[in-house]
C-alpha angles and dihedrals in degrees: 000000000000132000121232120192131186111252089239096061097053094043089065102046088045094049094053091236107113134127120233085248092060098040093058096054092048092045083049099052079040078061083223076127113050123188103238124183088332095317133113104219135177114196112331081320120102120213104192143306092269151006095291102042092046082049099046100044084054097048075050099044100043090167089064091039086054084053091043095055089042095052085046090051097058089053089043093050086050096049132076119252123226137172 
């Protein structure tokens, strides 16, 4: 099955210009952050129990948020981009 993204969302992970906000919601559809159990998770570390927390413990761990948009742009670089 393949994954379509929005050119929107891949421009702005690849231009390094996203907000955290942004960069969530595209690592989620990635599928880099999985919804496990209830919890979003990237990697063996958990981000929080929902949308907000994840995304909160990101805005507050930009070291993890910079890996998380590395690891996004290699899957962005890989898929095929639509409108």
């Amino acid at each position: 099955m393949a994954l379509t993204l929005g050119r929107g969302k891949v421009a702005a992970v690849q231009s390094g210009q996203v907000s955290v906000t942004a960069l969530f919601e595209c690592a989620v559809e990635l599928q880099v952050v999985r919804n496990n159990a209830g919890w979003f998770e990237f990697g063996s570390r958990r981000l929080g129990e929902n949308r907000e927390q994840a995304i909160d413990f990101l805005t507050n761990h930009l070291p993890v948020a910079s890996h998380l948009q590395r690891r996004s742009e290699e899957h962005t670089s890989e898929l095929p981009v639509t409108q």
